[in-house]
C-alpha positions as a Markdown table, in Angstrom:
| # | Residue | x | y | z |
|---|---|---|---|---|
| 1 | Unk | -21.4 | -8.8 | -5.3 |
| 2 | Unk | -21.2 | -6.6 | -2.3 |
| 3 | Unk | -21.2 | -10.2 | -0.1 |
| 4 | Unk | -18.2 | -11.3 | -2.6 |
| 5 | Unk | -16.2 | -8.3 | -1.8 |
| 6 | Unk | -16.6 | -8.2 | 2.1 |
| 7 | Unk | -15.4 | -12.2 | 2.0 |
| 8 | Unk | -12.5 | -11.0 | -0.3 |
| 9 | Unk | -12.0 | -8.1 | 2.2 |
| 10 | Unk | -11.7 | -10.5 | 5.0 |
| 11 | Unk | -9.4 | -12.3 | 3.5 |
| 12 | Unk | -7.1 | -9.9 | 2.4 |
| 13 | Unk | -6.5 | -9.2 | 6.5 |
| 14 | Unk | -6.5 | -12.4 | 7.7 |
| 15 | Unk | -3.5 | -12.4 | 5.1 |
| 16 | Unk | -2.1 | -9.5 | 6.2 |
| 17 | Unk | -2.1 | -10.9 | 10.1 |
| 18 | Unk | -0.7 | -13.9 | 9.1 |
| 19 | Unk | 1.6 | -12.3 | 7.2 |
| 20 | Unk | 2.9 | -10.0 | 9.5 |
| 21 | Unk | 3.2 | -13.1 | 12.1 |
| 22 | Unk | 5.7 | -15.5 | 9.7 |
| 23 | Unk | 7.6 | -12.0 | 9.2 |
| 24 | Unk | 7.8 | -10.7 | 12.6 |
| 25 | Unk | 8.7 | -14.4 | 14.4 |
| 26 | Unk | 10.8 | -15.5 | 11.2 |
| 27 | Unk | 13.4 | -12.7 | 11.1 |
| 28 | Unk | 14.0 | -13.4 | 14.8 |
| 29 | Unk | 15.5 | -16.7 | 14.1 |
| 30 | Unk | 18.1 | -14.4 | 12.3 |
| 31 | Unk | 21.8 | -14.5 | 13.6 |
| 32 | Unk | 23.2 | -11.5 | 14.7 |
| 33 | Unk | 22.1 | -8.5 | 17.2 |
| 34 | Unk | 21.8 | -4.9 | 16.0 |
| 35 | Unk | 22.6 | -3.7 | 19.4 |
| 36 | Unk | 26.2 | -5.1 | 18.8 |
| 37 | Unk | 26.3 | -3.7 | 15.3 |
| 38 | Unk | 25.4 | -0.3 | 16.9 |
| 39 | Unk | 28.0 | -0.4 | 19.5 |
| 40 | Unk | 30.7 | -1.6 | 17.1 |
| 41 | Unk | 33.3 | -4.0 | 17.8 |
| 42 | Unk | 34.8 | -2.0 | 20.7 |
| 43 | Unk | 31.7 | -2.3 | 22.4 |
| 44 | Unk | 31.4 | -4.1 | 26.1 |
| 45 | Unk | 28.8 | -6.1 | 27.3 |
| 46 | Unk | 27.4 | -3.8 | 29.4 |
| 47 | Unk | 27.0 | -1.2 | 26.9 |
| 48 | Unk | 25.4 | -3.7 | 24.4 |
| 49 | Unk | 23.2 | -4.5 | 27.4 |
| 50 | Unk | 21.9 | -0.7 | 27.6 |
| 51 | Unk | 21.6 | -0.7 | 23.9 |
| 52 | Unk | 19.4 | -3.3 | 24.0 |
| 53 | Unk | 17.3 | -2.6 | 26.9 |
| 54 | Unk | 17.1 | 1.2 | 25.1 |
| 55 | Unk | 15.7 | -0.3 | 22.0 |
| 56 | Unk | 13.0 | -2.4 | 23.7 |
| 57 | Unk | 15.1 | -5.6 | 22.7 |
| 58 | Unk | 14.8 | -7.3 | 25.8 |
| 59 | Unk | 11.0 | -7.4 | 26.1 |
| 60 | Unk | 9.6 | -11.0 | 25.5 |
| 61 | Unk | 9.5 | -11.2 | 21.8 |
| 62 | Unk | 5.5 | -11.3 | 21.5 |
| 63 | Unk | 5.1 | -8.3 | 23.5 |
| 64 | Unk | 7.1 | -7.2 | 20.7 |
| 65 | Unk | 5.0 | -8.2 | 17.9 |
| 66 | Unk | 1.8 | -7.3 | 19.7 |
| 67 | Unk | 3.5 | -3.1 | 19.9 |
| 68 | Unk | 4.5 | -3.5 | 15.9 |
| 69 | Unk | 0.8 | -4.8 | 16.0 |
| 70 | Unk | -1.1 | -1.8 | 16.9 |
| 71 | Unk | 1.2 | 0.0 | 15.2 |
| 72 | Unk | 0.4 | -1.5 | 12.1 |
| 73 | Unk | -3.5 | -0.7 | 13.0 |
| 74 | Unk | -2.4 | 3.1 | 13.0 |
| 75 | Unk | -0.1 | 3.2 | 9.7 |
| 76 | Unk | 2.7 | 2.7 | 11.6 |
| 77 | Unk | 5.4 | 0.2 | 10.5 |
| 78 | Unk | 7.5 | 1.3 | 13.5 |
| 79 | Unk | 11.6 | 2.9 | 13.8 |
| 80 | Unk | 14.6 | 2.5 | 12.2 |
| 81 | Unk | 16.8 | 0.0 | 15.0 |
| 82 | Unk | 19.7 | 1.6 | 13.2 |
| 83 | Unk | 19.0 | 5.5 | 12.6 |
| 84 | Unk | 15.7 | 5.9 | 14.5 |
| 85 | Unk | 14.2 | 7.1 | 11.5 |
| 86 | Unk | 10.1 | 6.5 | 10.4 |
| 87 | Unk | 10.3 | 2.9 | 8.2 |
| 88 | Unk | 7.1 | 4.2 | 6.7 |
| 89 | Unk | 8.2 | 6.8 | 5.4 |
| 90 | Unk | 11.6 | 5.9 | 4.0 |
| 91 | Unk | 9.3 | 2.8 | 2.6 |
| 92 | Unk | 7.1 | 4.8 | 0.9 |
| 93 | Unk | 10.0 | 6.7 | -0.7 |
| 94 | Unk | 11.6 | 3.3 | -2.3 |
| 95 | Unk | 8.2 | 2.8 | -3.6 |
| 96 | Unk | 8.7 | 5.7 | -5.9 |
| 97 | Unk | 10.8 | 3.8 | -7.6 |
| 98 | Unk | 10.2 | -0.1 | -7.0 |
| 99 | Unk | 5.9 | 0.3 | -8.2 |
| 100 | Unk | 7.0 | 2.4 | -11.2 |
| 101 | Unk | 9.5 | -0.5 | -12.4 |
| 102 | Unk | 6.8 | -3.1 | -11.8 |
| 103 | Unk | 4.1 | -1.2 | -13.4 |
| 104 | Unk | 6.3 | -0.6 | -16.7 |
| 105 | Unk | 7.3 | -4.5 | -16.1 |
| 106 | Unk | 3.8 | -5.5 | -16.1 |
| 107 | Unk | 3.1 | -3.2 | -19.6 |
| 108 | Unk | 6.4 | -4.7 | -21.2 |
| 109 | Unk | 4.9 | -8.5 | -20.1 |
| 110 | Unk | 1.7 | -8.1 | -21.5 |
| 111 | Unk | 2.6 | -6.3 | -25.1 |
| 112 | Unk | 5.2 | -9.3 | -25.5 |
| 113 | Unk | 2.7 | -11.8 | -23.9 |
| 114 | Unk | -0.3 | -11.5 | -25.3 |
| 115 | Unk | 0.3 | -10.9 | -29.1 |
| 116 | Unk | 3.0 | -13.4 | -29.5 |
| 117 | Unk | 1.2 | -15.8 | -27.2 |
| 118 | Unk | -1.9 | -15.6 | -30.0 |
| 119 | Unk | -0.1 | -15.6 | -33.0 |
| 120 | Unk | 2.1 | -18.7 | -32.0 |
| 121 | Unk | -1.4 | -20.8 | -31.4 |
| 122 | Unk | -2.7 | -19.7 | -34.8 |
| 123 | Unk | 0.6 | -20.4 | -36.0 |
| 124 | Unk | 1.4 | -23.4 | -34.0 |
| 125 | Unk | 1.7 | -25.7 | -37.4 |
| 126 | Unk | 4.5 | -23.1 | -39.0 |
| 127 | Unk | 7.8 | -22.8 | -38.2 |
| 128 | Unk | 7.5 | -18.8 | -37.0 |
| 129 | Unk | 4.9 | -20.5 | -34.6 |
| 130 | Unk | 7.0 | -22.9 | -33.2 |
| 131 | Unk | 10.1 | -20.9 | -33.0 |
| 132 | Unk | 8.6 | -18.1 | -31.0 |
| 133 | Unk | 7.0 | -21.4 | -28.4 |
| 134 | Unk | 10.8 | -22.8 | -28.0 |
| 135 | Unk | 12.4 | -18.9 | -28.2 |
| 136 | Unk | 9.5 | -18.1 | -24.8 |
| 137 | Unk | 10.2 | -21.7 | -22.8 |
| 138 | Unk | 13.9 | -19.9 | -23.3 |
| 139 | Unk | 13.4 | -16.5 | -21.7 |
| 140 | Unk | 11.0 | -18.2 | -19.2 |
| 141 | Unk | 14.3 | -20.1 | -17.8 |
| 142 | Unk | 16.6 | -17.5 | -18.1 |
| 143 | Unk | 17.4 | -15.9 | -14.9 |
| 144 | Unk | 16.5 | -12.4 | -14.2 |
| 145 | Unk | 20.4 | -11.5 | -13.1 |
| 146 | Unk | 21.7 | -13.0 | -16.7 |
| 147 | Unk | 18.5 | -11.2 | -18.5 |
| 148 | Unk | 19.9 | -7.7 | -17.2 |
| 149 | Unk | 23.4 | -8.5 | -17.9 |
| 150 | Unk | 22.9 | -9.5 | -21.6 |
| 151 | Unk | 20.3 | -6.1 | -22.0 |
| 152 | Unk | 23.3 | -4.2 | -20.5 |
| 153 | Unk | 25.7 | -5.3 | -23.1 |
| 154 | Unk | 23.0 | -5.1 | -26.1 |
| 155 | Unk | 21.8 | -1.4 | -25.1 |
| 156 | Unk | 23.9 | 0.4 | -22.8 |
| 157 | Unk | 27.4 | -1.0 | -23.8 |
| 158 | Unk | 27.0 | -1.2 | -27.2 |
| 159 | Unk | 25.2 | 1.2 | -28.8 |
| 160 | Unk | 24.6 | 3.2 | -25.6 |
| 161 | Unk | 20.9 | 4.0 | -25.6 |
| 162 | Unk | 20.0 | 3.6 | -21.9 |
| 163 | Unk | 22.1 | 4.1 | -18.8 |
| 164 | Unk | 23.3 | 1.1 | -17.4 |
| 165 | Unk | 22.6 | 2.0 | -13.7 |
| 166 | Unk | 21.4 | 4.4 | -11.2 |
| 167 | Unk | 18.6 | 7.0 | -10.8 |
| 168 | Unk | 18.4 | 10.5 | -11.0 |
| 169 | Unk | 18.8 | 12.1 | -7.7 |
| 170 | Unk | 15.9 | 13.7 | -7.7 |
| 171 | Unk | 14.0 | 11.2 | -8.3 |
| 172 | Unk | 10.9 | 11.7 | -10.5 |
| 173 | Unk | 11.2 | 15.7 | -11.1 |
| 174 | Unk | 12.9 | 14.8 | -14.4 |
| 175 | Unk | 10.6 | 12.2 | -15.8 |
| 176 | Unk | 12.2 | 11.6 | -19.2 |
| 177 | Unk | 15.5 | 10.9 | -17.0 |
| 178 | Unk | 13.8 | 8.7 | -14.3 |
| 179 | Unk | 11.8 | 6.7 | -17.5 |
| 180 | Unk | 14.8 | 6.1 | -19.2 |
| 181 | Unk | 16.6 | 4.3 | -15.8 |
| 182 | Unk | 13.8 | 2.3 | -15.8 |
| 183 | Unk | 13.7 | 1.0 | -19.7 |
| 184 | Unk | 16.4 | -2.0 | -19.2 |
| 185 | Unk | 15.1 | -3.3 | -15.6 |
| 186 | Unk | 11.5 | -3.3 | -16.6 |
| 187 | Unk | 12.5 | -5.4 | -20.0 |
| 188 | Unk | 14.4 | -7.7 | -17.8 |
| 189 | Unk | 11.5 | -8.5 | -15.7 |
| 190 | Unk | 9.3 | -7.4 | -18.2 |
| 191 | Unk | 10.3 | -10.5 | -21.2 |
| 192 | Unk | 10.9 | -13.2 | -18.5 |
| 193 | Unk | 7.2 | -12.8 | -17.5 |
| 194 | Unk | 6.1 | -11.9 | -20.8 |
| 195 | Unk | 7.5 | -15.6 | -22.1 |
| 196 | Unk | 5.4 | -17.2 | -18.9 |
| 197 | Unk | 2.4 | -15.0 | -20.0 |
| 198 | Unk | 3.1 | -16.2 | -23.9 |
| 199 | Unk | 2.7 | -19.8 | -23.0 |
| 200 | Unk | -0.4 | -19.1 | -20.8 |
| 201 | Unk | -2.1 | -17.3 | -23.7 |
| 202 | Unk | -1.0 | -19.7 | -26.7 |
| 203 | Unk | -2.8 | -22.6 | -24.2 |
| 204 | Unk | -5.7 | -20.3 | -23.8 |
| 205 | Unk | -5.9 | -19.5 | -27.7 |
| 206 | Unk | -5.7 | -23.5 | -28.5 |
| 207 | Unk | -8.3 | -24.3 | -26.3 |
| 208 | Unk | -10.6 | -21.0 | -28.1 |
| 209 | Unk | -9.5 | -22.7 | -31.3 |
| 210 | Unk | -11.7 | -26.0 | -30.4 |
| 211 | Unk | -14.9 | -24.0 | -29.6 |
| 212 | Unk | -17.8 | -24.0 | -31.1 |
| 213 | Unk | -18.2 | -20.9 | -31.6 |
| 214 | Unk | -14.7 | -20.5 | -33.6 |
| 215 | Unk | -15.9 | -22.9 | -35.7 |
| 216 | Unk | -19.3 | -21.8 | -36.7 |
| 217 | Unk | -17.8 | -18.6 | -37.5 |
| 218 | Unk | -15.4 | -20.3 | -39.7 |
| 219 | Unk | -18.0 | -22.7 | -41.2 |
| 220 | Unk | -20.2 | -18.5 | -42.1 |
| 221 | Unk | -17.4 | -17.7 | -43.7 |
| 222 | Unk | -14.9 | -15.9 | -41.7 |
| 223 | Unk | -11.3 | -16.9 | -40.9 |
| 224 | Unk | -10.2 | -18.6 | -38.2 |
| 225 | Unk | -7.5 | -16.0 | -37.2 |
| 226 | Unk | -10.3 | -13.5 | -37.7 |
| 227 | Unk | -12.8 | -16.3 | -35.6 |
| 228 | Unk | -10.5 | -16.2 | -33.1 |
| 229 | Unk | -9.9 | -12.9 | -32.6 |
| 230 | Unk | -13.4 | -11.3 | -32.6 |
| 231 | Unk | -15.3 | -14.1 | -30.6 |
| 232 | Unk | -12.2 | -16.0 | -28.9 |
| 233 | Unk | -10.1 | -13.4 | -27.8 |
| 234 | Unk | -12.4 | -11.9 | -25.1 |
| 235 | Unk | -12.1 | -15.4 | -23.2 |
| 236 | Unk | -8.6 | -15.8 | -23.6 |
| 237 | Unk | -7.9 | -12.1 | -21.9 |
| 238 | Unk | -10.5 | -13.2 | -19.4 |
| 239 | Unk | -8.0 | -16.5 | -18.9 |
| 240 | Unk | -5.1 | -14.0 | -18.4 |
| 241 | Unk | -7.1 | -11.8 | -15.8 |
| 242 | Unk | -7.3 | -14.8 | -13.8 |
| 243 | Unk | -3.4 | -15.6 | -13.3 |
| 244 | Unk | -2.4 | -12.0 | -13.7 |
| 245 | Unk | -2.3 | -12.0 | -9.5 |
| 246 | Unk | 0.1 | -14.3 | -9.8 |
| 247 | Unk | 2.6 | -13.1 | -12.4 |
| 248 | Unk | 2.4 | -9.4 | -11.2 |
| 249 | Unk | 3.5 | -11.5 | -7.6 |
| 250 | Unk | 6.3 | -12.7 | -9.8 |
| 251 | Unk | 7.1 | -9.0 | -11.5 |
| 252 | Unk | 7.2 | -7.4 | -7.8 |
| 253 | Unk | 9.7 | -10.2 | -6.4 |
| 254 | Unk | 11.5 | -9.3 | -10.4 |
| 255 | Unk | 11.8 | -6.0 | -9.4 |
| 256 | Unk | 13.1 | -6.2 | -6.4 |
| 257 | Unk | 16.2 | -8.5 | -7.4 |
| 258 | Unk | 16.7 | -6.2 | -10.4 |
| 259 | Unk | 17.1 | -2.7 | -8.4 |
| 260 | Unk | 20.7 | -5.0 | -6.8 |
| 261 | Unk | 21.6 | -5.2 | -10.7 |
| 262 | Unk | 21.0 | -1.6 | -11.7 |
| 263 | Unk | 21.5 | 0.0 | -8.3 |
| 264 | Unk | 18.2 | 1.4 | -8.2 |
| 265 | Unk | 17.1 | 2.8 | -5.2 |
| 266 | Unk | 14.1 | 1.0 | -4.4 |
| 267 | Unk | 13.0 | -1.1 | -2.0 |
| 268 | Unk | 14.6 | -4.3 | -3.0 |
| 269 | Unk | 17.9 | -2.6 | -2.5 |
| 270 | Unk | 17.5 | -0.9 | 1.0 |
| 271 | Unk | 16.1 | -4.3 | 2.0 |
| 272 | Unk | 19.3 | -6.3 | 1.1 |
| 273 | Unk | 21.1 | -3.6 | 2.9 |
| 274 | Unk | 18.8 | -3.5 | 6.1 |
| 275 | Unk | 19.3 | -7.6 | 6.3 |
| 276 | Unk | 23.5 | -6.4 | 6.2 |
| 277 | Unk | 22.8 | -4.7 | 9.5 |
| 278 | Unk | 20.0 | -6.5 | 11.4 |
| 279 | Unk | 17.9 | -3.8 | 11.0 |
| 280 | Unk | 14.8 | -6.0 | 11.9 |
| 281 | Unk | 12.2 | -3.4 | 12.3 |
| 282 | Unk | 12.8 | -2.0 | 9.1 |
| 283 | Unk | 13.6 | -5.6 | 7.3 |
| 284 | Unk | 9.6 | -6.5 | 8.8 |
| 285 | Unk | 8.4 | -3.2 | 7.6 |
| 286 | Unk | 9.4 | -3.8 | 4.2 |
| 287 | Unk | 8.7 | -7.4 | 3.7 |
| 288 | Unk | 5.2 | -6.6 | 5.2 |
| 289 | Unk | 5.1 | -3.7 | 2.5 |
| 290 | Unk | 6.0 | -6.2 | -0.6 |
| 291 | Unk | 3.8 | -8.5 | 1.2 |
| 292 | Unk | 0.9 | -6.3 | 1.6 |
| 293 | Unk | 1.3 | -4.9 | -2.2 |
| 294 | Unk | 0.9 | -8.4 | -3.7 |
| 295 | Unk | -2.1 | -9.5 | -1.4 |
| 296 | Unk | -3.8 | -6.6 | -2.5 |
| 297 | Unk | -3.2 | -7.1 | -6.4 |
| 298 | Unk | -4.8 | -10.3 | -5.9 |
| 299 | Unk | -7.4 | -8.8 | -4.1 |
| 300 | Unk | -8.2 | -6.2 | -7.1 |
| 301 | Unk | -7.5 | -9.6 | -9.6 |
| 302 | Unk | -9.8 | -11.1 | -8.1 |
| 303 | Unk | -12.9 | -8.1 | -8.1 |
| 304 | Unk | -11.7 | -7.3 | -11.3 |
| 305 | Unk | -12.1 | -11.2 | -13.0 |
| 306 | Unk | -15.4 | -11.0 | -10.7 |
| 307 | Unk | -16.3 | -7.8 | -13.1 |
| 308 | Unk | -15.6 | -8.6 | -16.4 |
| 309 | Unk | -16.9 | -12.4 | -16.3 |
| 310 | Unk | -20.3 | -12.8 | -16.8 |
| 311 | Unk | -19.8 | -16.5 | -15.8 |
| 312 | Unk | -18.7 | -15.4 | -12.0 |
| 313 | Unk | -21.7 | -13.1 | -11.7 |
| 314 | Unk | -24.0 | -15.7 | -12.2 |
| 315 | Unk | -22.1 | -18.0 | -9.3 |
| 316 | Unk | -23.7 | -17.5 | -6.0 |
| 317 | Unk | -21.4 | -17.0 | -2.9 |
């Protein structure tokens, strides 16, 4: 085990390197110069020049990236181009709002996914069965943008239960508040990767329905619904444990294009608004961030799967 997890370990920084790499050289293909957005559009040549030169602009763009580099070693994802402020910090502050959303995404996808996703394979021959199959390949299209706008008209404009946008202003000191202004983004994300989630699980539950197990269960006596639940559920939440690094990937890119929706001051937001400026140091800093927070989900996926599956502790590395 211990040999699985340094391998994993490795991987996760190799992935981080790389990462940090495509993000750094990437964003400088960008159009645009901060140093002219600093100095306005009165600006001369000379003085975007010194602006430049001030903000370390004109060093070869790998010494560059090796300085963010060892920054990165120390915890240090560098300045603000713009306000000279510490991008880790100001990151970590968007967080507050951005993890909570996926987290309560994640609970909203798995309470939708999982149960539906089992009662529409034990089901699959009934007309509730295959209505809630075509009503999931349905929310699994929809995009998240349309989602949020239909929940906005069902629950904040029409009988006004949630607010429709916004976050309390100081932030988490009033939970009840801060919950509530995170009900309707986390259902957004929350039902379009539940529906993905339901059609995983249904698979999963159809495959547990041909066991052998299911069935000599069913041949002692004991329903198949009640089969497939005590002996084949365990190995269809094993299934879901093994893509849930992928669709908790998906909930974190969700809830990034949701906080634009509902103006929610995360980091999706301040990222769209970094990009408006040129503010590459703090665009790299949180791409690297999101980045970073989905490598190392499927890093705890993936000890996690390691944990629970019997199968995989058996397997050599």
């Amino acid at each position: 085990m211990l040999r699985f997890v340094l391998s994993r370990f490795v991987l996760l920084v190799l992935g981080l390197v790389v990462a940090s790499a495509l993000i750094f050289f990437t964003l400088r293909l960008l159009t645009g110069d901060v140093a002219q957005v600093i100095a306005g559009t009165q600006g001369t040549a000379a003085q975007v020049a010194a602006i430049r030169r001030s903000l370390g602009l004109d060093r070869p763009v790998v010494v560059q990236y090796g300085d963010w580099l060892v920054g990165l070693l120390h915890g240090d994802l560098g300045r603000s181009l713009v306000t000279g402020s510490s991008v880790s910090s100001q990151v970590g502050q968007k967080l507050e709002v951005t993890l909570p959303l996926a987290g309560l995404s994640l609970v909203f996808g798995l309470l939708l996914g999982i149960p539906l996703g089992v009662v529409s394979a034990l089901r699959r021959r009934k007309i509730s069965g295959t209505a809630i199959s075509v009503v999931a390949q349905a929310f699994a299209a929809v995009p998240a943008v349309w989602g949020g706008m239909i929940l906005i008209a069902l629950f904040a404009v029409s009988i006004k239960i949630f607010p429709t946008q916004g976050f309390p202003s100081d932030g988490w000191a009033e939970p009840g508040r801060a919950l509530r202004s995170l009900i309707l983004p986390a259902l957004t994300v929350g039902v379009i990767e539940g529906a993905v989630l339901l059609r995983f699980t249904r698979s999963a539950t159809l495959s547990a329905l041909d066991q052998d197990y299911v069935r000599t269960a069913a041949a002692k006596g004991m329903t198949k619904t009640r089969a497939v639940i005590r002996h084949g559920l365990p190995n269809v939440l094993l299934s879901v444990v093994s893509v849930l690094g992928i669709q908790i990937a998906g909930l974190i890119v969700g809830a990034v294009l949701v906080e634009q929706l509902f103006v929610l001051p995360g980091v999706g937001r301040m990222l769209v608004s970094d990009v408006g400026v040129r503010d590459l140091t703090k665009v790299q800093g949180e791409l690297l961030a999101l980045t970073g927070l989905v490598l190392i989900v499927g890093f705890v996926v993936d000890l996690v799967h390691r944990l629970v599956d019997p199968r995989l502790r058996e397997v050599g590395e």
